[in-house]
N, C-alpha and C positions, 0 to 999 in steps of 0.2 A: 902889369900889362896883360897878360894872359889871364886874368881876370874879367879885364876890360872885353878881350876877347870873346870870352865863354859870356859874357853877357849882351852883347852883340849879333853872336850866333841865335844865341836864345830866341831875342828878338825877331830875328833875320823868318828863322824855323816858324815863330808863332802867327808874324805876319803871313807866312806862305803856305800856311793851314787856315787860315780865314779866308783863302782863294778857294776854297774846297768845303761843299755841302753835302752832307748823304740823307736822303731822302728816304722814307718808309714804302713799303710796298703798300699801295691803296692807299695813298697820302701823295696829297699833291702841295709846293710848297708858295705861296704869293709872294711877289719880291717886289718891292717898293723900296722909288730915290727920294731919300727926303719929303716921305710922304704919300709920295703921290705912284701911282700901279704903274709899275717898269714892265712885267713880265709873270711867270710861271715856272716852276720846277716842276721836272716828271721824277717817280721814284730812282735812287741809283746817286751814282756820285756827280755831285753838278758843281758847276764854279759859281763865283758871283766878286763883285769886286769888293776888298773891305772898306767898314767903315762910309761907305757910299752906298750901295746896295744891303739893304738888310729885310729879313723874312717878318711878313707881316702878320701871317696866319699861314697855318697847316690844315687843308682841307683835307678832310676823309670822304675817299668815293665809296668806302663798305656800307655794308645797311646796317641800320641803328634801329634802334626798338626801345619803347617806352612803355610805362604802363599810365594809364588815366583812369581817375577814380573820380565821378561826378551825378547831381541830381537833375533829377528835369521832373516838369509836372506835365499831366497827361492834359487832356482836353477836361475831364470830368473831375480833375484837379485831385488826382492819384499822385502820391509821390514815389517817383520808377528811381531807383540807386541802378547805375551803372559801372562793371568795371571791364576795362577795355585795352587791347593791348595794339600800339602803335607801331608800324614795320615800316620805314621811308628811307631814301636814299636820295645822294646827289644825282640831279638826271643824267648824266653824262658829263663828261671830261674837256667840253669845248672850252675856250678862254673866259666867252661871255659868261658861260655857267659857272665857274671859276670865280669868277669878277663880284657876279652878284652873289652866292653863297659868302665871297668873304667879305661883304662892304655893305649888305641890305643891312644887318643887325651889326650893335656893337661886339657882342659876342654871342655863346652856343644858351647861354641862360635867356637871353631878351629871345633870342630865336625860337627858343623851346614856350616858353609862354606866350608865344603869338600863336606857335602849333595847337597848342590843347586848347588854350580860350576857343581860338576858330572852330577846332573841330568840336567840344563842347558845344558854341552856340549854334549851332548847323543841327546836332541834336536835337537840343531844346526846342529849337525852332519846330523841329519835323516830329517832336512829342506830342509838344502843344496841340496840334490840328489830330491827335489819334487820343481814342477812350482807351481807358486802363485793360480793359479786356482786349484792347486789340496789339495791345506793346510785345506780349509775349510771342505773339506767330508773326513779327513785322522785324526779326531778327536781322534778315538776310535785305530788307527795302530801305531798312535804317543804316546799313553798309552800303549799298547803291547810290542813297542819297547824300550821304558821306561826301562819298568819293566824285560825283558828280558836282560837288558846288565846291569843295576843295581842291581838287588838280591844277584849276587854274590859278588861281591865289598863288600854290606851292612851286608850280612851273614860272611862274615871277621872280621868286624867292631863289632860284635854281636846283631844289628837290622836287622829286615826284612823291605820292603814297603807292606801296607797295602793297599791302593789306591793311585793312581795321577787324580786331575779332572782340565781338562782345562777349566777353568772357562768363559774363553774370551779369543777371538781371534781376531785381529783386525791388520789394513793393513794400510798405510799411508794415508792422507785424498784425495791427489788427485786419487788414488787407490780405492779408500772410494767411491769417486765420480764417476768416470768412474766403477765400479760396478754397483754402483746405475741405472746409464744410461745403461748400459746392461741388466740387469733387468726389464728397464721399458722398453724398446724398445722390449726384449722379451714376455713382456704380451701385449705391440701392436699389435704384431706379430699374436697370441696365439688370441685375441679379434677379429681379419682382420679376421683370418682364421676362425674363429667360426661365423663372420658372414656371410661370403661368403658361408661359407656351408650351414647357415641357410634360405642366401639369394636361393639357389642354389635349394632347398628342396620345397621352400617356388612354385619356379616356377616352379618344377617339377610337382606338385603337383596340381595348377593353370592349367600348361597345359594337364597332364589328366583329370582332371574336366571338359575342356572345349573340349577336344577330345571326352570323354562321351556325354556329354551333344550333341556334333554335332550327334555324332554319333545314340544317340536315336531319335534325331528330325530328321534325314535320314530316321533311320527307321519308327521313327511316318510318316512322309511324301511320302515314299513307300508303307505303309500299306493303306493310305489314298488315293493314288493313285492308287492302285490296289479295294479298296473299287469302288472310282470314275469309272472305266474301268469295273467293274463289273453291277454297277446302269444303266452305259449308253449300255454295253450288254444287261442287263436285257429288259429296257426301249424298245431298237430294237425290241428283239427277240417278245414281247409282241406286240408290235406295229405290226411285221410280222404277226403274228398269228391274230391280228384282223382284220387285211387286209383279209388275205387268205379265212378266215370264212366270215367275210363281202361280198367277190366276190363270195366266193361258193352258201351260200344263195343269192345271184343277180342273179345266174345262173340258178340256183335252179327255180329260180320264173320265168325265162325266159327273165330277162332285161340285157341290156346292162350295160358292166360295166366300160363302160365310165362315165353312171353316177355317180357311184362311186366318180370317179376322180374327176368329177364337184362338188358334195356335200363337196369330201374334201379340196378342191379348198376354195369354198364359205367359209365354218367353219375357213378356214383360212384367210379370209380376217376378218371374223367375231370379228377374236381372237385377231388378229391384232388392228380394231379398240377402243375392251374393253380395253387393256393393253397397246396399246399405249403410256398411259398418255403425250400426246401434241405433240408426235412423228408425223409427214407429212408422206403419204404415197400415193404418187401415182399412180392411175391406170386408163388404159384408161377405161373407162365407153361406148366408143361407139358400135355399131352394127359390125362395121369392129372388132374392137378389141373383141370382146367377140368372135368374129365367129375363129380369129387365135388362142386364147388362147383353144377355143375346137378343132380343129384341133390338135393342136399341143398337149394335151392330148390325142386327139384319135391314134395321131400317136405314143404316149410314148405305148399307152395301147396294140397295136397291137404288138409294139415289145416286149412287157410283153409275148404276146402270142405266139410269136415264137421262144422264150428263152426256151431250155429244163425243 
Protein backbone atom coordinates (compact mmCIF):
# COMPACT_ATOMS: atom_id res chain seq x y z
CA UNK A 1 0.00 0.00 0.00
CA UNK A 2 2.55 2.54 0.71
CA UNK A 3 4.10 1.72 -2.32
CA UNK A 4 1.14 2.45 -4.14
CA UNK A 5 1.44 5.68 -2.45
CA UNK A 6 4.98 6.70 -3.26
CA UNK A 7 4.01 6.02 -6.70
CA UNK A 8 1.18 8.10 -6.94
CA UNK A 9 2.80 10.98 -5.31
CA UNK A 10 5.37 10.62 -7.87
CA UNK A 11 3.00 10.95 -10.42
CA UNK A 12 0.85 13.57 -8.67
CA UNK A 13 4.57 15.84 -8.31
CA UNK A 14 5.68 15.03 -12.20
CA UNK A 15 2.35 16.12 -13.50
CA UNK A 16 2.54 19.47 -11.46
CA UNK A 17 6.06 20.24 -12.78
CA UNK A 18 4.67 20.00 -16.38
CA UNK A 19 2.45 23.11 -15.21
CA UNK A 20 5.71 24.96 -15.05
CA UNK A 21 8.12 26.25 -17.94
CA UNK A 22 11.52 28.27 -17.53
CA UNK A 23 12.32 30.20 -20.25
CA UNK A 24 16.00 31.57 -21.21
CA UNK A 25 16.93 34.96 -21.00
CA UNK A 26 16.87 36.38 -24.90
CA UNK A 27 14.70 33.41 -25.79
CA UNK A 28 11.34 33.56 -26.33
CA UNK A 29 9.17 30.33 -26.11
CA UNK A 30 6.04 29.43 -29.02
CA UNK A 31 3.32 27.40 -27.49
CA UNK A 32 0.95 25.49 -29.77
CA UNK A 33 -2.55 23.21 -29.06
CA UNK A 34 -2.31 20.42 -31.02
CA UNK A 35 -0.58 22.13 -33.76
CA UNK A 36 -1.88 25.07 -34.22
CA UNK A 37 -0.08 28.77 -32.51
CA UNK A 38 -1.95 29.10 -28.99
CA UNK A 39 0.48 31.88 -27.58
CA UNK A 40 4.06 32.90 -26.51
CA UNK A 41 6.39 32.73 -23.60
CA UNK A 42 8.65 35.64 -22.25
CA UNK A 43 11.98 34.70 -20.49
CA UNK A 44 11.38 33.50 -16.58
CA UNK A 45 9.13 30.89 -15.12
CA UNK A 46 5.73 30.43 -17.23
CA UNK A 47 2.89 27.88 -16.95
CA UNK A 48 1.32 26.20 -19.65
CA UNK A 49 -1.11 23.20 -19.48
CA UNK A 50 0.20 19.59 -19.82
CA UNK A 51 0.02 17.37 -22.52
CA UNK A 52 -2.32 19.89 -24.28
CA UNK A 53 -0.08 22.92 -24.60
CA UNK A 54 3.28 22.07 -25.85
CA UNK A 55 6.56 24.45 -26.94
CA UNK A 56 6.96 24.52 -30.51
CA UNK A 57 10.10 26.44 -30.99
CA UNK A 58 12.41 28.59 -28.98
CA UNK A 59 13.13 31.72 -30.62
CA UNK A 60 16.44 33.73 -29.90
CA UNK A 61 15.93 37.68 -29.92
CA UNK A 62 20.24 37.81 -29.49
CA UNK A 63 22.29 38.63 -32.77
CA UNK A 64 23.71 35.82 -34.45
CA UNK A 65 26.59 36.00 -37.05
CA UNK A 66 27.65 33.76 -39.75
CA UNK A 67 30.37 33.71 -42.03
CA UNK A 68 29.74 33.39 -46.01
CA UNK A 69 32.36 32.23 -48.39
CA UNK A 70 31.35 32.81 -52.19
CA UNK A 71 32.32 33.64 -56.01
CA UNK A 72 30.82 36.18 -58.39
CA UNK A 73 32.08 37.33 -61.76
CA UNK A 74 32.73 40.83 -62.68
CA UNK A 75 31.32 42.41 -65.74
CA UNK A 76 34.81 41.71 -67.73
CA UNK A 77 34.26 38.27 -66.46
CA UNK A 78 37.09 38.41 -63.59
CA UNK A 79 36.50 35.84 -60.97
CA UNK A 80 36.04 38.19 -57.38
CA UNK A 81 36.23 35.31 -54.22
CA UNK A 82 34.41 36.74 -51.43
CA UNK A 83 34.41 36.20 -47.76
CA UNK A 84 31.88 37.94 -45.57
CA UNK A 85 30.69 38.01 -42.20
CA UNK A 86 26.89 38.08 -41.41
CA UNK A 87 25.45 40.19 -38.04
CA UNK A 88 21.23 39.74 -37.98
CA UNK A 89 18.71 39.66 -35.51
CA UNK A 90 15.10 39.04 -34.81
CA UNK A 91 13.47 42.54 -35.38
CA UNK A 92 11.68 42.84 -32.24
CA UNK A 93 9.66 40.79 -29.83
CA UNK A 94 6.01 41.57 -31.22
CA UNK A 95 3.71 38.35 -31.50
CA UNK A 96 3.54 38.83 -35.30
CA UNK A 97 7.36 38.81 -35.38
CA UNK A 98 7.44 35.84 -33.21
CA UNK A 99 4.74 34.05 -35.42
CA UNK A 100 6.69 34.40 -38.55
CA UNK A 101 10.41 33.78 -37.43
CA UNK A 102 8.79 30.40 -35.97
CA UNK A 103 6.65 29.15 -38.94
CA UNK A 104 8.12 30.87 -42.34
CA UNK A 105 11.09 28.03 -42.45
CA UNK A 106 10.80 24.49 -41.14
CA UNK A 107 13.77 25.07 -39.06
CA UNK A 108 17.23 27.57 -38.45
CA UNK A 109 19.09 25.19 -41.60
CA UNK A 110 16.25 26.01 -44.46
CA UNK A 111 16.35 29.54 -42.86
CA UNK A 112 19.93 29.91 -42.95
CA UNK A 113 20.14 28.98 -46.72
CA UNK A 114 17.59 31.17 -47.94
CA UNK A 115 19.83 33.98 -45.96
CA UNK A 116 23.14 33.35 -47.82
CA UNK A 117 21.69 32.21 -51.44
CA UNK A 118 19.78 35.83 -51.10
CA UNK A 119 22.47 37.68 -50.04
CA UNK A 120 25.00 35.94 -52.32
CA UNK A 121 22.69 36.54 -55.36
CA UNK A 122 22.14 40.24 -54.59
CA UNK A 123 26.01 40.20 -54.89
CA UNK A 124 26.35 38.61 -57.96
CA UNK A 125 23.85 40.50 -59.24
CA UNK A 126 25.58 43.89 -58.41
CA UNK A 127 29.24 42.39 -59.63
CA UNK A 128 28.10 41.51 -62.76
CA UNK A 129 27.18 45.26 -63.85
CA UNK A 130 31.00 46.49 -62.34
CA UNK A 131 34.81 45.80 -64.21
CA UNK A 132 37.33 43.84 -62.08
CA UNK A 133 39.20 47.12 -61.44
CA UNK A 134 36.25 48.65 -60.02
CA UNK A 135 35.30 45.71 -57.27
CA UNK A 136 38.23 46.65 -55.04
CA UNK A 137 37.09 50.44 -54.07
CA UNK A 138 33.16 49.50 -54.39
CA UNK A 139 33.68 47.82 -50.90
CA UNK A 140 31.46 50.05 -48.83
CA UNK A 141 28.32 50.36 -52.25
CA UNK A 142 28.49 46.51 -52.33
CA UNK A 143 27.19 46.67 -48.45
CA UNK A 144 24.60 49.43 -49.30
CA UNK A 145 23.31 47.50 -51.98
CA UNK A 146 23.25 44.49 -49.83
CA UNK A 147 21.38 45.86 -47.47
CA UNK A 148 18.90 47.94 -49.53
CA UNK A 149 17.33 44.87 -51.65
CA UNK A 150 17.59 42.53 -48.56
CA UNK A 151 15.79 44.31 -45.49
CA UNK A 152 12.81 43.82 -47.02
CA UNK A 153 12.79 40.19 -47.73
CA UNK A 154 14.20 39.75 -44.04
CA UNK A 155 11.57 42.18 -42.36
CA UNK A 156 8.89 39.33 -43.91
CA UNK A 157 10.97 36.75 -42.55
CA UNK A 158 10.82 38.58 -39.05
CA UNK A 159 14.76 39.52 -38.83
CA UNK A 160 16.55 42.54 -39.80
CA UNK A 161 20.51 42.79 -41.09
CA UNK A 162 22.51 44.29 -38.63
CA UNK A 163 25.76 44.67 -40.57
CA UNK A 164 27.55 42.68 -43.72
CA UNK A 165 31.56 43.18 -43.58
CA UNK A 166 33.44 41.92 -46.57
CA UNK A 167 35.98 40.56 -44.93
CA UNK A 168 38.32 39.64 -48.07
CA UNK A 169 38.22 40.20 -51.51
CA UNK A 170 40.31 38.42 -53.63
CA UNK A 171 40.64 37.78 -57.68
CA UNK A 172 42.21 34.64 -59.37
CA UNK A 173 46.09 34.21 -58.95
CA UNK A 174 47.10 35.16 -62.37
CA UNK A 175 44.74 38.37 -61.84
CA UNK A 176 46.54 38.33 -58.37
CA UNK A 177 49.76 38.62 -60.54
CA UNK A 178 49.34 41.04 -63.23
CA UNK A 179 47.89 43.47 -60.22
CA UNK A 180 50.89 43.09 -58.56
CA UNK A 181 52.88 44.06 -61.89
CA UNK A 182 50.68 47.03 -62.19
CA UNK A 183 51.30 48.28 -59.06
CA UNK A 184 54.75 48.01 -59.20
CA UNK A 185 55.24 49.38 -62.50
CA UNK A 186 53.15 52.21 -61.17
CA UNK A 187 55.45 53.13 -58.19
CA UNK A 188 58.36 52.94 -60.95
CA UNK A 189 56.52 55.28 -62.62
CA UNK A 190 55.63 57.54 -59.47
CA UNK A 191 59.86 57.12 -58.27
CA UNK A 192 61.05 58.17 -62.38
CA UNK A 193 58.95 61.00 -61.93
CA UNK A 194 59.94 62.04 -58.52
CA UNK A 195 63.24 61.88 -59.52
CA UNK A 196 63.38 63.70 -62.55
CA UNK A 197 61.68 66.50 -60.68
CA UNK A 198 64.14 66.24 -58.16
CA UNK A 199 66.85 65.87 -60.77
CA UNK A 200 65.23 68.90 -62.61
CA UNK A 201 65.18 71.31 -59.32
CA UNK A 202 68.45 70.11 -58.36
CA UNK A 203 69.83 71.84 -61.88
CA UNK A 204 67.64 74.60 -61.75
CA UNK A 205 68.98 75.60 -58.71
CA UNK A 206 72.91 74.66 -59.76
CA UNK A 207 72.14 76.94 -62.57
CA UNK A 208 71.17 79.99 -60.83
CA UNK A 209 73.86 79.66 -58.42
CA UNK A 210 76.23 79.73 -60.91
CA UNK A 211 74.40 82.61 -63.08
CA UNK A 212 74.71 84.61 -59.59
CA UNK A 213 77.98 83.82 -58.91
CA UNK A 214 78.94 85.08 -62.73
CA UNK A 215 77.09 87.56 -62.39
CA UNK A 216 78.68 89.21 -59.12
CA UNK A 217 82.24 88.37 -60.45
CA UNK A 218 80.98 90.77 -63.68
CA UNK A 219 80.24 92.95 -61.49
CA UNK A 220 83.27 92.58 -59.01
CA UNK A 221 85.32 92.83 -62.23
CA UNK A 222 83.47 96.11 -63.66
CA UNK A 223 83.64 97.72 -60.29
CA UNK A 224 87.50 96.97 -60.48
CA UNK A 225 87.70 97.98 -63.74
CA UNK A 226 86.27 101.24 -63.27
CA UNK A 227 88.45 101.44 -59.99
CA UNK A 228 91.57 100.70 -62.59
CA UNK A 229 90.37 103.69 -65.19
CA UNK A 230 89.93 105.87 -62.42
CA UNK A 231 93.87 105.28 -60.48
CA UNK A 232 95.30 105.64 -64.21
CA UNK A 233 92.96 108.95 -64.72
CA UNK A 234 94.10 109.93 -61.49
CA UNK A 235 97.82 109.06 -62.01
CA UNK A 236 97.62 111.39 -65.58
CA UNK A 237 95.83 114.06 -64.24
CA UNK A 238 98.61 114.43 -61.36
CA UNK A 239 101.33 113.67 -63.70
CA UNK A 240 99.75 116.77 -65.80
CA UNK A 241 99.65 119.09 -63.09
CA UNK A 242 103.33 118.35 -62.14
CA UNK A 243 104.37 118.85 -65.49
CA UNK A 244 102.48 122.25 -65.94
CA UNK A 245 103.87 123.67 -62.38
CA UNK A 246 107.28 122.12 -63.07
CA UNK A 247 107.33 124.26 -66.68
CA UNK A 248 105.79 127.33 -65.06
CA UNK A 249 108.46 127.59 -62.33
CA UNK A 250 111.27 126.96 -65.40
CA UNK A 251 109.68 129.87 -66.72
CA UNK A 252 109.44 131.63 -63.99
CA UNK A 253 113.16 131.32 -63.45
CA UNK A 254 113.79 132.06 -67.04
CA UNK A 255 115.16 128.66 -68.40
CA UNK A 256 114.24 126.76 -71.12
CA UNK A 257 112.08 123.98 -70.85
CA UNK A 258 113.53 121.68 -72.93
CA UNK A 259 115.41 121.09 -70.10
CA UNK A 260 112.62 119.75 -68.46
CA UNK A 261 112.28 117.11 -71.09
CA UNK A 262 116.08 116.26 -70.81
CA UNK A 263 115.93 115.80 -66.84
CA UNK A 264 112.78 113.65 -67.57
CA UNK A 265 114.36 111.90 -70.24
CA UNK A 266 117.45 111.14 -67.96
CA UNK A 267 115.11 109.92 -64.66
CA UNK A 268 113.85 107.77 -67.12
CA UNK A 269 116.58 106.03 -68.24
CA UNK A 270 117.55 106.10 -64.56
CA UNK A 271 114.47 104.20 -63.60
CA UNK A 272 114.90 102.01 -66.28
CA UNK A 273 118.25 100.98 -65.19
CA UNK A 274 117.17 100.27 -61.14
CA UNK A 275 114.21 98.10 -62.12
CA UNK A 276 115.27 96.60 -64.80
CA UNK A 277 116.27 93.43 -62.99
CA UNK A 278 118.61 91.99 -65.90
CA UNK A 279 116.32 93.59 -68.64
CA UNK A 280 118.85 94.89 -71.86
CA UNK A 281 118.39 98.23 -72.82
CA UNK A 282 119.69 99.96 -75.50
CA UNK A 283 120.79 103.20 -76.15
CA UNK A 284 123.02 105.15 -78.32
CA UNK A 285 125.52 106.72 -75.79
CA UNK A 286 127.19 108.77 -78.80
CA UNK A 287 127.51 112.69 -79.43
CA UNK A 288 125.54 112.17 -82.70
CA UNK A 289 122.76 110.44 -80.84
CA UNK A 290 122.40 112.60 -77.74
CA UNK A 291 122.38 115.75 -80.13
CA UNK A 292 119.07 113.90 -82.30
CA UNK A 293 117.32 112.76 -79.06
CA UNK A 294 117.53 116.82 -77.97
CA UNK A 295 116.51 117.99 -81.10
CA UNK A 296 113.74 115.81 -81.35
CA UNK A 297 112.63 116.99 -77.81
CA UNK A 298 113.11 120.39 -78.60
CA UNK A 299 110.93 119.91 -81.58
CA UNK A 300 108.19 117.91 -79.34
CA UNK A 301 108.56 120.99 -76.82
CA UNK A 302 107.97 123.76 -79.46
CA UNK A 303 104.94 121.97 -80.71
CA UNK A 304 103.77 121.94 -76.95
CA UNK A 305 104.08 125.64 -77.54
CA UNK A 306 102.05 126.06 -80.39
CA UNK A 307 99.22 123.81 -79.18
CA UNK A 308 96.46 126.19 -77.82
Amino acid sequence: MDYVVLVIVAVALLVFMKFFVTVKQGTLAVITVFGKYRRMMKPGLNMKIPFIESIYSRVSTQNRSTELTFQATTQDQANVFFKAMLLYAVVDSDEETIKNVAFKFVDDKNFMQALIRTIEGTIRAYVATRKQSEVLSLRNEIVTEVKKHIDEILKSWGYHLIDLQLNDITFDEEIMKSMARVVASSNLKAAAENEGQALLITKTKGAEAEGNAIKISAQAEKEAAQLRGQGVASFRSEVAKGMAEAAKEMHDASLDSTFLLFSMWTEAIKHFGETGKGNVIFLDGSTDGMKRTMQQMMSMASDLKEQP
